[in-house]
C-alpha positions in Angstrom: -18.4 -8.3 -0.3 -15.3 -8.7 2.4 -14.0 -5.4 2.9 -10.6 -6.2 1.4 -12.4 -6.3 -1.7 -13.4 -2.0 -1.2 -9.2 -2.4 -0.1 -8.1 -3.5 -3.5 -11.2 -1.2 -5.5 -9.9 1.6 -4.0 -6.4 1.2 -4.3 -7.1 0.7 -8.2 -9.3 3.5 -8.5 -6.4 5.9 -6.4 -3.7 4.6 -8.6 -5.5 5.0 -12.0 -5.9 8.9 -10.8 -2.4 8.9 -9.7 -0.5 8.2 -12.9 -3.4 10.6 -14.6 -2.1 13.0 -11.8 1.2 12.9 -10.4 1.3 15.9 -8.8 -2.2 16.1 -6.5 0.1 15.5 -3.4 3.4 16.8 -3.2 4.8 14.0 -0.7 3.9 10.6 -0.1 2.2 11.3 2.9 -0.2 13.2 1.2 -1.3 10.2 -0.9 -1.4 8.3 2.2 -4.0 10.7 3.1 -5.9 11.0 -0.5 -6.1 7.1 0.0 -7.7 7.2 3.2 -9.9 9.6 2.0 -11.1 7.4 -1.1 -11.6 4.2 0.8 -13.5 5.6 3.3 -15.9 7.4 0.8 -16.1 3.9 -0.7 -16.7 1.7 2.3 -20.8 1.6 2.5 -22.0 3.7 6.1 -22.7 0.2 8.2 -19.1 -0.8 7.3 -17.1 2.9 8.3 -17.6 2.3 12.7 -17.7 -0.8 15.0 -18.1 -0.5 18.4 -15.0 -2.1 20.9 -15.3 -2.2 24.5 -18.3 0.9 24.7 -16.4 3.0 22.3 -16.9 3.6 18.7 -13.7 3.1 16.8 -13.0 3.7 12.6 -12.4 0.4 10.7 -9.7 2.5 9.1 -6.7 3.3 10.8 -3.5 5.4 9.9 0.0 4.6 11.2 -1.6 1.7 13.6 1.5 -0.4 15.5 2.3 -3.9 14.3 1.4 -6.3 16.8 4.9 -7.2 17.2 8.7 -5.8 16.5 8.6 -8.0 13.4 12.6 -8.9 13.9 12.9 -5.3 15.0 14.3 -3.3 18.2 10.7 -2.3 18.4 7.3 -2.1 17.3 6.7 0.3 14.1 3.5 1.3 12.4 1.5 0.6 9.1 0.7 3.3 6.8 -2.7 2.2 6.0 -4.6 -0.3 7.8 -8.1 -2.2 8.2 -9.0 -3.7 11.4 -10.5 -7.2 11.2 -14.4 -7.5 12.0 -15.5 -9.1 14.1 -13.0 -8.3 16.9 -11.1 -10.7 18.8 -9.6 -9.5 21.5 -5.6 -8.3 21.8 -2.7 -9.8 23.2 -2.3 -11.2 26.8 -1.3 -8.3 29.3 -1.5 -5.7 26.7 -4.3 -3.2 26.2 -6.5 -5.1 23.4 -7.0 -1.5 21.1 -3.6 -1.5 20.9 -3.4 -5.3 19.0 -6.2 -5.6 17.0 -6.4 -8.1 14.3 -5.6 -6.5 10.7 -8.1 -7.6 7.8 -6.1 -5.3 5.4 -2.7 -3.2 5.4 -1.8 -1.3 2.4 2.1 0.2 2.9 3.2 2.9 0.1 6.5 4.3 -1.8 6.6 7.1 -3.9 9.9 6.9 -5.7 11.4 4.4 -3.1 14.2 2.3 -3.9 14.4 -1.5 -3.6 15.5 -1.5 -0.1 12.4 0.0 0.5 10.0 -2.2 -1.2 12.1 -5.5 0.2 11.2 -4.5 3.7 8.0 -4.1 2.6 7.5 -7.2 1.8 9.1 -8.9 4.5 7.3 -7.0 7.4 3.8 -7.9 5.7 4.9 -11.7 5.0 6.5 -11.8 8.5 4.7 -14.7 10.3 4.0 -12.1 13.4 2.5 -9.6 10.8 -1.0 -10.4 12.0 -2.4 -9.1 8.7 -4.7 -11.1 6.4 -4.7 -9.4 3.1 -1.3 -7.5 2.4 -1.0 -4.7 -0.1 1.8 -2.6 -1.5 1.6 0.6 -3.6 4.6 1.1 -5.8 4.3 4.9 -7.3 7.1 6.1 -9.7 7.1 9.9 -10.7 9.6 10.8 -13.3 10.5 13.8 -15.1 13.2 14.9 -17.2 16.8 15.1 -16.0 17.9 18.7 -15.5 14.6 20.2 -15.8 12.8 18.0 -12.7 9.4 19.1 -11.5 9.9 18.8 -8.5 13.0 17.9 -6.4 11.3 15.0 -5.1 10.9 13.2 -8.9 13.6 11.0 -9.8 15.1 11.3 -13.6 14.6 9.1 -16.1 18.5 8.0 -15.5 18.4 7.3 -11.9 19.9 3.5 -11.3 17.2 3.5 -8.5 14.1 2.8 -10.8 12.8 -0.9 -11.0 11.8 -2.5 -13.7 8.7 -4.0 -13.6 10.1 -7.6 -14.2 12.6 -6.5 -11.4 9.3 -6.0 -9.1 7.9 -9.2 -10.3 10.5 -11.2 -9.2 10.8 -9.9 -6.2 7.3 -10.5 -5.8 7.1 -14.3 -6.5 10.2 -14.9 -5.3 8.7 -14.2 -1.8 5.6 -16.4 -2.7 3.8 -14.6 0.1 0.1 -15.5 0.1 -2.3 -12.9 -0.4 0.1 -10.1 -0.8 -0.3 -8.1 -4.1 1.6 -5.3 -5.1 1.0 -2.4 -7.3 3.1 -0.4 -9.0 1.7 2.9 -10.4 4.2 5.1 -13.1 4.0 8.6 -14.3 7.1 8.9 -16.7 7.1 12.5 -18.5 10.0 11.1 -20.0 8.4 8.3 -21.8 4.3 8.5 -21.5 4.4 5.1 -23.1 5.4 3.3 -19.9 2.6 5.0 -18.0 0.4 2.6 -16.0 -0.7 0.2 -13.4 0.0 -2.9 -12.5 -0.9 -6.1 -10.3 2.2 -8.4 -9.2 1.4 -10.9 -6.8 3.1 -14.6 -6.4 1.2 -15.9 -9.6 3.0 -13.2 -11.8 2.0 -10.2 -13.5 -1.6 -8.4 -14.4 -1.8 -4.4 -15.9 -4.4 -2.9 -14.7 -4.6 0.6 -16.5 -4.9 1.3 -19.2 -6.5 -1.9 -20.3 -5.8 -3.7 -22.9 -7.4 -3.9 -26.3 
């Protein structure tokens, strides 16, 4: 089993429990960190540690730089990423464990708007990426206007909120290879609309709750 394969079983299984329960994390660097936490608990021992040049290093990696500005004034980082076994070595004149090779990248959004998403995608499609299997998580939590949970929900009349045939578009307009996106919603508002799905340049699959 290629580790991208734990990537995409754990984001499933993460996004299941988040639209079950929206409110384990209060930002979205929390869940960046409840994410970590399940894929690593998921990745079997042998697959956790590899060593590179005498030291051990963790397959996975938070904020790690991309391994170029990516049409930027500088490098940035990835949210979540997997580093590619085995390793090749970095870029010329640059310390290697600074460029490694990404066999995964999951970037998140909790309640982020389309500008958001766009460069998402882009920076993950970008030809420089140096990222094999791309992955987005989409979260939308959304409570009722004038009595919000929390300040950081959106209502269910903000303008901001995508629809999923919005995101889908988006999606395979791109026709990105290898990139799939979920998108997880908790709607208070509307428990109907609650679920996960899987948008990648072929269209659309829902994930949870299955269906009969």
């Amino acid at each position: 089993m290629g580790i991208e394969k734990f990537v995409k079983k754990a984001i499933e299984e993460f996004c299941i429990e988040y639209v079950m329960k929206p409110y384990l994390c209060y930002t979205e660097h929390g869940h960046h960190a409840r994410f970590y936490l399940t894929l690593y608990n998921m990745l079997p021992q042998s697959e956790r540690y590899f060593v590179y040049n005498g030291e051990e290093v963790c397959v996975i990696q938070k904020e790690y730089p991309t391994a170029h500005n990516l049409d930027k004034s500088r490098r940035q980082n990835w949210d979540i990423a997997v580093l590619k076994r085995p390793v090749s070595s970095g870029e010329k004149g640059e310390p290697g464990y600074d460029y490694l090779p990404l066999n995964s990248v999951v970037e998140f959004g909790l309640n982020a708007g389309k500008e958001h998403l766009v460069e998402d995608i882009r920076r993950l499609c970008h030809k420089n990426s140096n990222v094999t299997h791309k992955f987005i998580v989409h979260l939308y939590r959304i409570s009722t206007s004038g009595n919000l949970i929390s300040g950081r929900d959106w209502s269910e009349k903000s303008k901001r909120i995508l629809s999923l045939d919005e995101i889908t578009d988006l999606v395979t307009g791109y026709a990105c290879d290898r990139l799939l996106v979920y998108v997880g919603i908790h709607d208070k508002t509307f428990p109907n609309k609650n679920g996960v799905w899987a948008i990648s340049k072929s269209g659309r699959q829902q994930v949870f709750p299955k269906k009969i």
